[in-house]
C-alpha positions in Angstrom: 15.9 -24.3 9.0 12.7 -26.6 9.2 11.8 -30.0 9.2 9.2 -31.2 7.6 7.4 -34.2 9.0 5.5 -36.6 7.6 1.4 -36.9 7.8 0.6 -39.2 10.9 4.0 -38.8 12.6 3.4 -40.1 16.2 3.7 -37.7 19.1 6.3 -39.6 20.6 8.3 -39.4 17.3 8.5 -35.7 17.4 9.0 -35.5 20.4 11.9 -37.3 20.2 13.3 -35.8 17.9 13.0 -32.5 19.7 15.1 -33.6 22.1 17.9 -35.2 19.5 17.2 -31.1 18.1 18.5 -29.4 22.0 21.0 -31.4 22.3 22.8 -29.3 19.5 22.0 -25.8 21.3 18.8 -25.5 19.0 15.5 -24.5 20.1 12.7 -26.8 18.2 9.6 -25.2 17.7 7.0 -27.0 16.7 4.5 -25.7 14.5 1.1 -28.2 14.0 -0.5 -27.3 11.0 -4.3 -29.2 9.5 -2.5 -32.5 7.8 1.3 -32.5 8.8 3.6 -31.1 11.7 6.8 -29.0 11.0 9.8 -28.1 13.3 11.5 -24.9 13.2 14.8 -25.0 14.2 15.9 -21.7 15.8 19.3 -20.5 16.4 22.9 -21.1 14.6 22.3 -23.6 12.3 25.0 -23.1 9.6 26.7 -25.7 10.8 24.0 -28.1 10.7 23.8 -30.5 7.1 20.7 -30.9 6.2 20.9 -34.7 5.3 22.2 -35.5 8.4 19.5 -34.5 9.8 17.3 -35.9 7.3 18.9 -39.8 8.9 17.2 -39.0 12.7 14.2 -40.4 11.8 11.9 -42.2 9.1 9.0 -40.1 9.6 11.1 -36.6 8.1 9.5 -35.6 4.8 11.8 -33.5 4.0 14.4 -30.7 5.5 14.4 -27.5 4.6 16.8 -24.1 5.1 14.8 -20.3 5.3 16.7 -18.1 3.8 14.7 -15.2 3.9 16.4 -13.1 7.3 13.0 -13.0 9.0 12.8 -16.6 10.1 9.7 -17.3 12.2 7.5 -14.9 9.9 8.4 -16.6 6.7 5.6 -18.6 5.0 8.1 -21.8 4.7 8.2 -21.7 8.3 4.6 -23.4 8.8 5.4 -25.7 5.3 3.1 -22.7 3.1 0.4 -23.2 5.7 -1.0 -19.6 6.7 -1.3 -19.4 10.7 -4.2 -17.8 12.9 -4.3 -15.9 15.8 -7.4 -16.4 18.4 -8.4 -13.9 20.4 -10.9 -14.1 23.4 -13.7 -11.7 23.5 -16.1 -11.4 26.2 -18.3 -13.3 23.9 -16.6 -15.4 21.4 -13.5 -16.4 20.0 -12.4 -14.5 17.1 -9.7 -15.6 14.6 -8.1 -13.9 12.7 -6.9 -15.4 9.5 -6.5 -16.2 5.6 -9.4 -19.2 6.3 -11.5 -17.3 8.4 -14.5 -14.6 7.6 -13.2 -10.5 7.5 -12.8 -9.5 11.0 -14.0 -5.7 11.6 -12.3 -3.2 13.5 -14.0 -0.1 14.3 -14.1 3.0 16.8 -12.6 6.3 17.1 -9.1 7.7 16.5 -8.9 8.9 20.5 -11.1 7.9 24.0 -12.7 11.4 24.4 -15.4 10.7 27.2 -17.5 7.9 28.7 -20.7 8.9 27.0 -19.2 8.9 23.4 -16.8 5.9 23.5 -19.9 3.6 25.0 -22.5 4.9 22.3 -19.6 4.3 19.5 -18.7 0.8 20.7 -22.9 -0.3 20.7 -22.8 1.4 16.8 -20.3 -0.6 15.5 -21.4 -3.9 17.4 -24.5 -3.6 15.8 -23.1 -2.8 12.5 -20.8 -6.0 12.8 -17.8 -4.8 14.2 -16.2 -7.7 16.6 -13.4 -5.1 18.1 -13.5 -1.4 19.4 -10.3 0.3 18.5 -9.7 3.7 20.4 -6.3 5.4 21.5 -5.7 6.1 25.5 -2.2 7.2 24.6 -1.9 9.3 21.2 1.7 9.9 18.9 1.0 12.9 17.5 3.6 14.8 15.1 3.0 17.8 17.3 3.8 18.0 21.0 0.6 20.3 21.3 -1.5 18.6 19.8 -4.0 16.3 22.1 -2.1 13.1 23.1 -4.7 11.2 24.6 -6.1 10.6 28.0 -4.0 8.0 29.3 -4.6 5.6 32.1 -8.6 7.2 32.5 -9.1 6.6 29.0 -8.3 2.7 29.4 -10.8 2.7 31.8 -13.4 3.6 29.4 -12.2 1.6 27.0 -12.9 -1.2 29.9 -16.3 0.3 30.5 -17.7 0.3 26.8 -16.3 -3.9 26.9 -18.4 -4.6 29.8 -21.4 -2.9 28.3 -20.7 -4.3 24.5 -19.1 -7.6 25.1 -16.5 -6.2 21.6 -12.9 -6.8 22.4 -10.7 -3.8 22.7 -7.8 -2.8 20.2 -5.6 -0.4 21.9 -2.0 1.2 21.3 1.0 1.1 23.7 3.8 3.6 23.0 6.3 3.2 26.2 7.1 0.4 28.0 6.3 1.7 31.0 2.5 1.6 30.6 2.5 -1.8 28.6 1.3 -3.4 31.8 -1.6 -0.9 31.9 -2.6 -1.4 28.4 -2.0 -4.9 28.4 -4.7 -5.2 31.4 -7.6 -4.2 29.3 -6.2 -4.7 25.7 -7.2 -8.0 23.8 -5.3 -6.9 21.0 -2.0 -4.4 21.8 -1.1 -2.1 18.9 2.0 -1.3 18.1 1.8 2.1 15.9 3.5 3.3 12.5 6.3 5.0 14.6 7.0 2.7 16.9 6.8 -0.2 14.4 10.7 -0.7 15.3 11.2 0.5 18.9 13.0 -2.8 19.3 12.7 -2.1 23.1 8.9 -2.4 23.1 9.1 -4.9 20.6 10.7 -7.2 22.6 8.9 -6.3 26.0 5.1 -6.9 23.8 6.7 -9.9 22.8 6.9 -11.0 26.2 3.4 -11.5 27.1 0.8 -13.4 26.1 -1.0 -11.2 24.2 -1.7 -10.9 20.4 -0.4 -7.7 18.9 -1.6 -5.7 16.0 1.8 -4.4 14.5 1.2 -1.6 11.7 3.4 -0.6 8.8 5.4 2.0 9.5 5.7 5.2 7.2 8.6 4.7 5.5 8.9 0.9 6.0 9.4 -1.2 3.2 7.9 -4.7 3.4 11.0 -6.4 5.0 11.5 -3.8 7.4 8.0 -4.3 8.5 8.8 -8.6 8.4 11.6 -8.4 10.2 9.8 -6.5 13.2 7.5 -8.9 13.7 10.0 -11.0 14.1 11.2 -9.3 17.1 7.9 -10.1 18.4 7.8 -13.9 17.4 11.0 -14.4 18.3 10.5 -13.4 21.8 8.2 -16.2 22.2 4.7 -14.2 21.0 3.5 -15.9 17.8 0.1 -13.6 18.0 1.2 -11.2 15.3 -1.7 -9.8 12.5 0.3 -7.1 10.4 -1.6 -3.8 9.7 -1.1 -2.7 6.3 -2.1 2.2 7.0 -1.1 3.4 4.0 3.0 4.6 3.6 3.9 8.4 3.2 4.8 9.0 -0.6 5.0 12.2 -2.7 1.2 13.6 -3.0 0.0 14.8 0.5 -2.2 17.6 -1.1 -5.2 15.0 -1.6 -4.0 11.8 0.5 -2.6 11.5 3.7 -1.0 8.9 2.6 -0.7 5.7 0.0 -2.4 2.8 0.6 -0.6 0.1 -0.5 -3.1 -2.8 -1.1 -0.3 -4.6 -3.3 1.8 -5.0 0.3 -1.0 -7.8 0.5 0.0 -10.3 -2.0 3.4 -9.8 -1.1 2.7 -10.7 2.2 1.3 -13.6 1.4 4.2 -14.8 -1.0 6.4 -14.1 1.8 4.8 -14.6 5.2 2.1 -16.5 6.9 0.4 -13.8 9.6 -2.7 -12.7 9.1 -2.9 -9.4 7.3 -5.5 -6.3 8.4 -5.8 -3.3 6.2 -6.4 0.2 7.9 -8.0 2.2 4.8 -8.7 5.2 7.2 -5.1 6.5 8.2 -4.1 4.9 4.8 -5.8 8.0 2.6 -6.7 10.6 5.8 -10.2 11.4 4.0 -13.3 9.9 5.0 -14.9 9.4 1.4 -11.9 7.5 0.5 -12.2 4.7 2.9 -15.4 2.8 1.2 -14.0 2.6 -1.9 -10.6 1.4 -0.3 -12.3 -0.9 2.1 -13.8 -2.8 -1.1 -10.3 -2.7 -2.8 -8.7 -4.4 0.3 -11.3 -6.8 0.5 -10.7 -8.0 -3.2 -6.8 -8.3 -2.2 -7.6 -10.4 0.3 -7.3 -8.7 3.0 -8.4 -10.6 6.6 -9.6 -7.7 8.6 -10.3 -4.2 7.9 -10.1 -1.7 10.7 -12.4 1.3 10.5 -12.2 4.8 12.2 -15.6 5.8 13.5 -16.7 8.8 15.5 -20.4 10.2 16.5 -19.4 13.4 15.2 -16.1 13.8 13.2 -16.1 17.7 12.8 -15.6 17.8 16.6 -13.4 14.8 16.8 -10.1 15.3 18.7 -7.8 13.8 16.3 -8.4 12.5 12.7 -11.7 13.7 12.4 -11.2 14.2 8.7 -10.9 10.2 8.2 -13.3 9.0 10.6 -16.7 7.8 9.2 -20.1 8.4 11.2 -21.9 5.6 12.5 -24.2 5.8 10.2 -22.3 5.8 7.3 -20.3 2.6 8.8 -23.8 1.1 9.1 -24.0 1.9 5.3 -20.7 0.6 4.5 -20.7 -3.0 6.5 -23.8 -3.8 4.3 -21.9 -2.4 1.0 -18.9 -4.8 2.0 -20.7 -8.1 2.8 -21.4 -9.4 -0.8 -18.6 -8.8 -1.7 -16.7 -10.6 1.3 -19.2 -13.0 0.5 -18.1 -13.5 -3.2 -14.8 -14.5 -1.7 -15.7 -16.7 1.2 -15.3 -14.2 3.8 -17.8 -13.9 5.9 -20.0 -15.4 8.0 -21.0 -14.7 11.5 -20.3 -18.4 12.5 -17.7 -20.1 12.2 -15.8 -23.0 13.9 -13.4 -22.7 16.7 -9.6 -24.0 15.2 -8.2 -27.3 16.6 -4.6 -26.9 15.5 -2.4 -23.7 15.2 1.2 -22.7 15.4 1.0 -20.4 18.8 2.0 -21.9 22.3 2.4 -24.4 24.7 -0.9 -26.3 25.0 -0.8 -25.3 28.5 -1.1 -21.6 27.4 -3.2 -22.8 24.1 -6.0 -23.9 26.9 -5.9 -20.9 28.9 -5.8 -18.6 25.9 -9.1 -20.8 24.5 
């Protein structure tokens, strides 16, 4: 359930209200959006009547039930309004969002040595990338196949921050080394297969950290919704879903299938901001330009890229990964037509008002 308040509702009124909101066992969540404020109202509220409600004060526009079972997600919890998630970089704040330029995520599938992940992370900066992906701890289908370096690798990944100033995208896959990743992620990926270990879930969405959750293979769109909302409802409202392509019936010539209409669906249902991964989402590198341009036109809000130095001698998924040069090649392709759609620029204002946290944690986080 929400309440909707009115435009130019004093502070004092909502808070207020909050308080006349605990005393039934509900959590109010207060979500302050460009022109109005709305309260969530988290936890057991079947018994609540909505026009009762409506009589606690003059300044309610309107109250509202979510019926959808994914609750902080849904788009009528921020009244329609589309929310952002900030992330501090060494050298700017990036946002992530449907009002905000195409963020670019770039870098290779695994950390492989110092040398490589350093030289990659200056590539994509130059090319426009504002984040280096690149995988300490690997999933892989087989248990001999490389599985990444681990802890050493994060400290590369720490290494090629400090030299570029890009933040660092990064998966966890146990709980046990979420601390670890956590210490030199900016942005903590949750992977297809682990898109509902609930466990992790839950532990991710108890830190103050934004996390990149992707699709998993066989997920279907509420699936997908309703692990966020493990995340958001453990108190992390940092959540940018990662549409990589779902397995289907051709593998011969895809990896897998891309599904750019998951975008508009998302943004009938949900207001997180939505990245597209067109690399793992067809497995073959000269798939991903044409993809990239498709995702863009669906409005897609970032793109994340696989590039390696050398993809023949790649580790893993050297068969998606673009070179450098022909990332280089592609940023330029993309930025008309991000710019035919309003979505990009390489300034842009910092936002004053977002549904995320505490303003405590809103001005350490900024």
């Amino acid at each position: 359930m929400i309440v909707v308040m009115k435009s130019g509702t004093p502070v004092i009124e909502i808070e207020r209200l909050s308080q006349e909101i605990l005393r039934w066992n509900i959590i109010p969540e207060k979500c302050v959006g460009v022109h109005k404020t709305v309260i969530g109202l988290v936890g057991d509220t079947t018994a609540l009547n909505p026009q009762e409600i409506q009589k606690l004060s003059p300044f309610i526009e309107q109250v509202m039930r979510v019926n959808k079972p994914f609750k902080r997600a849904a788009l009528e919890f921020r009244n329609g309004e589309p929310s952002e998630v900030l992330v501090s970089t060494p050298n700017e704040i990036v946002a992530f969002g449907q009002n905000y330029p195409i963020v670019s995520v770039a870098g290779p599938c695994s950390v492989e040595d110092e040398e490589m992940i350093v030289e990659t992370a200056r590539r994509v900066k130059a090319a426009g990338a504002k984040f280096l992906r690149g995988g300490a701890y690997k999933p892989r289908t087989s248990p001999y196949a490389f599985q990444g370096h681990g802890e050493s690798a994060l400290n590369l990944l720490a290494k090629a921050r400090e030299v570029t100033g890009l933040g660092i995208v990064t998966e966890v896959m146990d709980t046990a080394d979420l601390q670890k990743v956590a210490s030199v992620a900016d942005i903590i990926q949750i992977g297809a297969r682990n898109m509902q270990n609930f466990s992790l879930l839950k532990q991710v969405g108890a830190i103050n950290k934004p996390v990149l959750l992707k699709r998993g293979m066989s997920a279907t769109i509420e699936d997908w919704l309703m692990a966020a909302e493990y995340i958001l409802a453990a108190d992390n409202p940092n959540v940018i879903l990662c549409e990589r392509g779902i397995r289907t019936f051709d593998r011969q010539y895809v990896r897998n299938t891309l599904d750019l209409s998951a975008i508009p669906v998302l943004r009938s249902l949900t207001h997180l901001p939505i990245m597209v991964d067109p690399s793992h989402g067809t497995g073959r590198s000269e798939y991903v330009s044409a993809m990239t341009k498709a995702a863009i036109a669906a409005g897609a809000d970032s793109l994340m890229i696989e590039v390696h130095p050398n993809p023949s001698l790649a580790l893993s998924d050297g068969a998606q990964s673009l070179t450098p040069n022909q990332y280089d090649e592609l940023m330029q392709e993309i930025s008309p037509i991000a710019q035919i759609f309003g979505r990009w620029s390489k300034k842009f204002p910092i936002p004053t008002a977002y549904c995320a946290l505490p303003m405590q944690q809103m001005a350490q986080k900024v």
